[in-house]
C-alpha positions as CSV (number, residue, x, y, z in Angstrom):
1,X,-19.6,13.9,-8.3
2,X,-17.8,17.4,-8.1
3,X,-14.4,16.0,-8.2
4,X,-15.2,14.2,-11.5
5,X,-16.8,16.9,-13.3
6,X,-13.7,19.5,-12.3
7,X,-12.0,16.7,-13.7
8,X,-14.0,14.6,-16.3
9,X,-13.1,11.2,-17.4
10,X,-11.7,9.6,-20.4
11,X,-13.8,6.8,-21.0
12,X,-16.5,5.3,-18.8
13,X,-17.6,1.5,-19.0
14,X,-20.9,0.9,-18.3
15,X,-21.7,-3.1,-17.4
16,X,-25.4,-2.4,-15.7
17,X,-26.7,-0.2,-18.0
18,X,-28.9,3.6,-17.9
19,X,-25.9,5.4,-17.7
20,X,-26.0,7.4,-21.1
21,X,-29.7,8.5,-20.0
22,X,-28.1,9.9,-17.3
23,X,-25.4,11.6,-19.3
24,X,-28.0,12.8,-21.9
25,X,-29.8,14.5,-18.9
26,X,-26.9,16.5,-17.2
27,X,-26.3,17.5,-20.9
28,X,-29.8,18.6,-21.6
29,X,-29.4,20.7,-17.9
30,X,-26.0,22.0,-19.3
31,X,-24.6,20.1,-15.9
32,X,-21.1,20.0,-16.6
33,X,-20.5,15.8,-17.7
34,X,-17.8,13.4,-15.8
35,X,-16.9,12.2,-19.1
36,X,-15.2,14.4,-21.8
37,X,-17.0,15.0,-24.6
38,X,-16.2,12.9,-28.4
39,X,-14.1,16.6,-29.7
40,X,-11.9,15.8,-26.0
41,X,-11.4,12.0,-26.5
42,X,-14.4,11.5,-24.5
43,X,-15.5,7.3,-24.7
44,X,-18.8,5.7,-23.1
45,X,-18.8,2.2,-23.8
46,X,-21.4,0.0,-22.9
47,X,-22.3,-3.9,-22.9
48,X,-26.1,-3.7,-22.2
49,X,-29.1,-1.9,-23.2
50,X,-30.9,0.7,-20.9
51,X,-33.5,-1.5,-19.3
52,X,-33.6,-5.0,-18.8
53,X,-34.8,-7.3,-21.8
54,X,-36.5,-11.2,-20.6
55,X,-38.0,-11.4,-23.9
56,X,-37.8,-10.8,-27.2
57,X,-40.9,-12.1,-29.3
58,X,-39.2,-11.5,-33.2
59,X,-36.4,-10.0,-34.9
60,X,-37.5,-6.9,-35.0
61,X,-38.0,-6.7,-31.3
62,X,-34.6,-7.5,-31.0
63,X,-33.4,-4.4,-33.4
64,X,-35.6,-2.5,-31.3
65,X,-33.8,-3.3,-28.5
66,X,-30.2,-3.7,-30.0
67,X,-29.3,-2.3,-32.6
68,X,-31.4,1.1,-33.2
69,X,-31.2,2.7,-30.5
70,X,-27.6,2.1,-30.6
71,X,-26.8,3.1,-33.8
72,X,-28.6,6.5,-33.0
73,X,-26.7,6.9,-30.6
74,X,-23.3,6.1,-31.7
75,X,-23.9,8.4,-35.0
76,X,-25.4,11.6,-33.0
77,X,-22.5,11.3,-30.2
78,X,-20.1,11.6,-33.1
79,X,-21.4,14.3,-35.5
80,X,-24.2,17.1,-34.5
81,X,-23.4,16.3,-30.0
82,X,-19.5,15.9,-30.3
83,X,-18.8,18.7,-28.4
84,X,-21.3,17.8,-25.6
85,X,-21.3,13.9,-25.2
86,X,-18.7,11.4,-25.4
87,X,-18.8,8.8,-28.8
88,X,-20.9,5.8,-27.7
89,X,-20.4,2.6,-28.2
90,X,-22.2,-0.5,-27.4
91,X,-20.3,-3.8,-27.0
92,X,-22.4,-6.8,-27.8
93,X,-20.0,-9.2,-27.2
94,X,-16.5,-10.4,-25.8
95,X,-14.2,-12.9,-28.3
96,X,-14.3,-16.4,-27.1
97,X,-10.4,-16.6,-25.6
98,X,-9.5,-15.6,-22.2
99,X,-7.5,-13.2,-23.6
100,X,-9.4,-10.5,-22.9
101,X,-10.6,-11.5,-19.2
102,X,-7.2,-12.3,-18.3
103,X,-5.6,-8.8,-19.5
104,X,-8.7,-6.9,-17.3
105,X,-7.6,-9.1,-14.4
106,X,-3.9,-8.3,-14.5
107,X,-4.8,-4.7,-14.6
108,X,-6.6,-4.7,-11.7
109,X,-3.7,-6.6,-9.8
110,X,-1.9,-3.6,-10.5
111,X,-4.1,-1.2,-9.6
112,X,-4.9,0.0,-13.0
113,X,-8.6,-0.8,-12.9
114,X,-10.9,-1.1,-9.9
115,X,-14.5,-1.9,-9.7
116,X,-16.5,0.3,-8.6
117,X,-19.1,-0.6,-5.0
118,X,-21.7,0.9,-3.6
119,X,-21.9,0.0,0.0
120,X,-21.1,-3.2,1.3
121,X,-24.5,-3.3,3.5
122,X,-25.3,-5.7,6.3
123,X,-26.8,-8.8,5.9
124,X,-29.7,-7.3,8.6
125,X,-33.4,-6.4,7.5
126,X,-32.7,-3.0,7.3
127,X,-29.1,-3.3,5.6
128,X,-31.1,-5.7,2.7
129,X,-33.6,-3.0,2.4
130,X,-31.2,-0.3,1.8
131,X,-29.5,-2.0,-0.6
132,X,-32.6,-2.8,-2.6
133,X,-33.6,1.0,-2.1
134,X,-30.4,1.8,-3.6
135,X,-30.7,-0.7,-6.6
136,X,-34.7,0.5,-7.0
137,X,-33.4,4.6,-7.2
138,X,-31.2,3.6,-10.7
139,X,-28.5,5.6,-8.3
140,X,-26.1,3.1,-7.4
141,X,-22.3,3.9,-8.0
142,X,-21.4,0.3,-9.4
143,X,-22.2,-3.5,-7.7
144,X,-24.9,-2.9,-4.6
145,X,-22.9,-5.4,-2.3
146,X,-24.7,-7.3,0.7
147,X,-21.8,-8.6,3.6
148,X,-23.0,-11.6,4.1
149,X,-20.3,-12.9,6.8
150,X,-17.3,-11.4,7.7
151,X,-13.5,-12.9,7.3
């Protein structure tokens, strides 16, 4: 983590979710941030709220979940915490081409994106256990991967 603070990101994308309460905590400990802040070009974008949602019993459960806590968020980040957080913004969707999933793939051919993966643990009782550890502590550093076989 070092390494990215002395030298913050531009943008972080967040697929799992929990990340921004993480970044709202290391500001709140004035920890210096691996993102830059919004008045640096600093960019969290999300696709998924901070916990898991199963069920959503009316509409305004769903705001609850969706929209307001996002919109909060996204207005703060750019006005009164610009120069601590980065401007949020939470994706709820993707267009309906391929467009968009074949551009990310032939950045990553290149080597201009790569996912991120903590582990690979082995497909053994401890190695499972581990992994589920990690996924249980919120502290995993991308996909918790389980090996099942080798090549």
């Amino acid at each position: 983590m070092k390494e990215f603070q002395d030298d913050p990101f531009d943008t972080i994308v967040d697929f799992s979710g929990g990340g921004w309460l993480r970044l709202l905590e290391s500001s709140n400990n004035n920890t210096p941030m691996i993102v830059k802040p919004a008045n640096q070009g600093g960019r969290y974008l999300t696709t998924t709220p901070d916990s898991h949602v199963f069920e959503i019993h009316s509409i305004w459960g769903a705001l609850n979940v969706f929209l307001f806590p996002a919109l909060r968020r996204a207005i703060r980040s750019r006005t009164i915490a610009r120069s601590k957080l980065p401007k949020y913004t939470f994706a709820m969707s993707l267009p309906e081409t391929r467009q968009v999933m074949t551009r990310t793939m032939d950045l990553a051919a290149k080597g201009d994106v790569q996912g991120c993966v903590d582990g690979p643990y082995g497909f053994t009782t401890e190695g499972v256990r581990r992994a589920f550890r990690k996924l249980e502590s919120r502290q995993a550093k991308g996909k918790v991967v389980i090996r099942v076989a080798e090549n």
